[in-house]
C-alpha atoms as a printed R data frame, in Angstrom:
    type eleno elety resid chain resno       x      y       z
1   ATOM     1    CA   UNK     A     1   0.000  0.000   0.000
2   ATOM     2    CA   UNK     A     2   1.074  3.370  -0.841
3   ATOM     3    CA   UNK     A     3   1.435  6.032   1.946
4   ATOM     4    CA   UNK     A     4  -0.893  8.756   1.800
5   ATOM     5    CA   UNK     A     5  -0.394 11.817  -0.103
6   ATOM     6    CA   UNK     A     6   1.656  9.384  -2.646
7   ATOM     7    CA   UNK     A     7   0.275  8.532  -6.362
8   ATOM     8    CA   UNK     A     8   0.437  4.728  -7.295
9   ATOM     9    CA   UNK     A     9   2.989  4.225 -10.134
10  ATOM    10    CA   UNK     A    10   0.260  2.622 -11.773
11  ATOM    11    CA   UNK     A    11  -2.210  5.099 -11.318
12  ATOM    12    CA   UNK     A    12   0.227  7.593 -12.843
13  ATOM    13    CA   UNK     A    13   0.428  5.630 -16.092
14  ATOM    14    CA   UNK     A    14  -3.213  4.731 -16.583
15  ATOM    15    CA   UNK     A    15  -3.678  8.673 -16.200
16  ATOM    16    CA   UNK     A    16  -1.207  9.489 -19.230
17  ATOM    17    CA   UNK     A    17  -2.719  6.518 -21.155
18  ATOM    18    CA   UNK     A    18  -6.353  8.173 -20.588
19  ATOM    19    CA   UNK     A    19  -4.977 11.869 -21.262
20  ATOM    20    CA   UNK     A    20  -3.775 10.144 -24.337
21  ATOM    21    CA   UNK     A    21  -7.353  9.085 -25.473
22  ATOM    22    CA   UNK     A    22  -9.101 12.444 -24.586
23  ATOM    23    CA   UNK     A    23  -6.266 14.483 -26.677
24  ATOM    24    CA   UNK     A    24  -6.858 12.071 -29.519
25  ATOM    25    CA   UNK     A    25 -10.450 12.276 -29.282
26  ATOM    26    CA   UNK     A    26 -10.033 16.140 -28.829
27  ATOM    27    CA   UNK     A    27  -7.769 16.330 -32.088
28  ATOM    28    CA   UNK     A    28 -10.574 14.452 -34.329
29  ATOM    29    CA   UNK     A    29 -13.435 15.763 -32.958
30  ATOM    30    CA   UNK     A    30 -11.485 19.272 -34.429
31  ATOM    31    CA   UNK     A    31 -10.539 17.820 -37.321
32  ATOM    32    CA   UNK     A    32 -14.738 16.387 -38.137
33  ATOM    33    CA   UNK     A    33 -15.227 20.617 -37.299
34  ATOM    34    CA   UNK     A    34 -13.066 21.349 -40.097
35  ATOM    35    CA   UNK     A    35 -14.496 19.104 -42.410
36  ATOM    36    CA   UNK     A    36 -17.873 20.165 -41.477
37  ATOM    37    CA   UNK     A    37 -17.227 23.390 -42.491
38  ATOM    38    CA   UNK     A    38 -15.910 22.275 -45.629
39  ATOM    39    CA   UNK     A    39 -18.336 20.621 -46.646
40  ATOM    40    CA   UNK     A    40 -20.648 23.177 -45.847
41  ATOM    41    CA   UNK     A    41 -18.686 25.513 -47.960
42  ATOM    42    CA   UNK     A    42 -18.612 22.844 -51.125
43  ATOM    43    CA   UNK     A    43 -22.731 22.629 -50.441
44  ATOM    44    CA   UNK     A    44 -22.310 26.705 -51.078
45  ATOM    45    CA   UNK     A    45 -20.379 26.791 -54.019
46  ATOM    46    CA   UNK     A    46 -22.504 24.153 -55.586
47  ATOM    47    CA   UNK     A    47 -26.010 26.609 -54.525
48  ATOM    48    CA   UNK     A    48 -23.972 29.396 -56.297
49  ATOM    49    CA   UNK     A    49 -23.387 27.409 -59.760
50  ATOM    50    CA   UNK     A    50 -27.335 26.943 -59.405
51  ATOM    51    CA   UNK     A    51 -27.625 23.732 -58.228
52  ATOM    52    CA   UNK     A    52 -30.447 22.750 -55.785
53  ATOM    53    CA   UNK     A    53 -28.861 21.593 -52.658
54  ATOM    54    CA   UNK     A    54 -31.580 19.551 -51.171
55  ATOM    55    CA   UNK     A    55 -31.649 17.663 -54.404
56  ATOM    56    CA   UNK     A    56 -27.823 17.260 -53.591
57  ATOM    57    CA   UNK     A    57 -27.893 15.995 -50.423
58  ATOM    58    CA   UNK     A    58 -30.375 13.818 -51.167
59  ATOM    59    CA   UNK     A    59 -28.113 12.243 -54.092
60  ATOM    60    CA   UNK     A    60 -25.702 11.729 -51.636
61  ATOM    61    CA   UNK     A    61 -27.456  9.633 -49.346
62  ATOM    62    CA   UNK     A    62 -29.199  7.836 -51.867
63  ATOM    63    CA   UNK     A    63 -25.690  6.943 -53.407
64  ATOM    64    CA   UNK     A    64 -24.368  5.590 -49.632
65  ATOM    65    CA   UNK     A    65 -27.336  2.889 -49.930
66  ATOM    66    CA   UNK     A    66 -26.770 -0.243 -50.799
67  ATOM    67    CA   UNK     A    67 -28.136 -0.418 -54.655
68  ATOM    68    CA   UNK     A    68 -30.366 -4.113 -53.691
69  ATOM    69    CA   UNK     A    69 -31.896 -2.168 -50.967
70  ATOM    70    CA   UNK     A    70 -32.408  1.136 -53.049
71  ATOM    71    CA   UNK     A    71 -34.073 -1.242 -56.031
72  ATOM    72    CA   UNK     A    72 -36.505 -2.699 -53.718
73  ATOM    73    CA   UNK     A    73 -37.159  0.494 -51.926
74  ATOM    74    CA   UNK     A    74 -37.988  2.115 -55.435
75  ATOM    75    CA   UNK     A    75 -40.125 -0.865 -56.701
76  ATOM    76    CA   UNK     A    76 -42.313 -0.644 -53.733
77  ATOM    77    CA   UNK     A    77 -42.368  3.655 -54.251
78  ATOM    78    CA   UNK     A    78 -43.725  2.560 -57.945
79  ATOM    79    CA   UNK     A    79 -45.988  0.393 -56.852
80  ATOM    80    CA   UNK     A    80 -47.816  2.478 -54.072
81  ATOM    81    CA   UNK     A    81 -47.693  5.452 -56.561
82  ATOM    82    CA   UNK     A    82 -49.330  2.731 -59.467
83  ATOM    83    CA   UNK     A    83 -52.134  1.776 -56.379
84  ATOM    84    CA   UNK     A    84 -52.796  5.444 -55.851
85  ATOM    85    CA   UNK     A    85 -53.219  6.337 -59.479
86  ATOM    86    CA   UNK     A    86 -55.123  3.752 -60.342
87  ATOM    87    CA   UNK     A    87 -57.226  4.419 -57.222
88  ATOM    88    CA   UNK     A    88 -58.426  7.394 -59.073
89  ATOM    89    CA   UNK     A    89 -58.806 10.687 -56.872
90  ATOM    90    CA   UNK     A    90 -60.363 11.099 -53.948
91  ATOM    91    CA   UNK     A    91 -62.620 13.582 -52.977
92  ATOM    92    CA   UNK     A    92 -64.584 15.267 -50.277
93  ATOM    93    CA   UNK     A    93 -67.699 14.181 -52.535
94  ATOM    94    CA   UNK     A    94 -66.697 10.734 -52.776
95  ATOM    95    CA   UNK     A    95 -65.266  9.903 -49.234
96  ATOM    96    CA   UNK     A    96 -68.563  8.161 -48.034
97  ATOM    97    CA   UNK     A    97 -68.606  5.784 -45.657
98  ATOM    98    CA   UNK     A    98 -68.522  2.882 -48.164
99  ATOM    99    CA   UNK     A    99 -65.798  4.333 -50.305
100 ATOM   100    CA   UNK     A   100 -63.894  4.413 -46.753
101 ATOM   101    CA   UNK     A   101 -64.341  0.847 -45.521
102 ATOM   102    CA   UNK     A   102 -63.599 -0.202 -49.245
103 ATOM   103    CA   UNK     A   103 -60.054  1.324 -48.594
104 ATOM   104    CA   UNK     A   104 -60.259 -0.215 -45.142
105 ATOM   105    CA   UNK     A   105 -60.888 -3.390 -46.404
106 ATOM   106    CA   UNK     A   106 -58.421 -3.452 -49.019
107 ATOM   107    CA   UNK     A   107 -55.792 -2.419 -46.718
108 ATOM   108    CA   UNK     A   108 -56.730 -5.049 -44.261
109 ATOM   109    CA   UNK     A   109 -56.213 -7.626 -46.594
């Protein structure tokens, strides 16, 4: 046992090892700052040459997603937009209580 007052040698060394770790995290947390603004700066340049940067961002994470997952993703999209189209439209006039449990019934099944 150490006497009091006295840091364990130990203790010393798991203090620089954790120092370590919270300077490293400190460094890349400045770093993902940096390229935060960059990337914020690349999102303005591209607003300025007229592109839409919504439409940009959602390229982006479209193109992160893996392509099986994207195709089924879109084939269902096509095939709720087909079902809605071919619905017809729906109006205040035709939302009746039948026309409603029709669609209930359908989307029960």
């Amino acid at each position: 046992m150490s006497e009091p007052g006295m840091i364990a040698e130990q203790d010393m060394v798991a203090g620089h090892e954790l120092r370590a770790f919270v300077e490293r995290i400190e460094r890349v947390e400045e770093e993902i700052k940096g390229l935060m603004e960059d990337k914020k700066e690349i999102y303005a340049e591209a607003k300025g040459n007229g592109f839409d940067v919504k439409i940009l961002r959602e390229v982006i994470r479209v193109r992160k997603e893996d392509e099986k997952e994207r195709d089924a993703k879109e084939s269902l999209l096509d095939v709720y937009l087909h079902a809605i189209e071919s619905a017809g439209r729906l109006t205040p006039a035709t939302l009746t209580p039948a026309t409603l449990a029709q669609g209930a019934l359908a989307t029960a099944a």
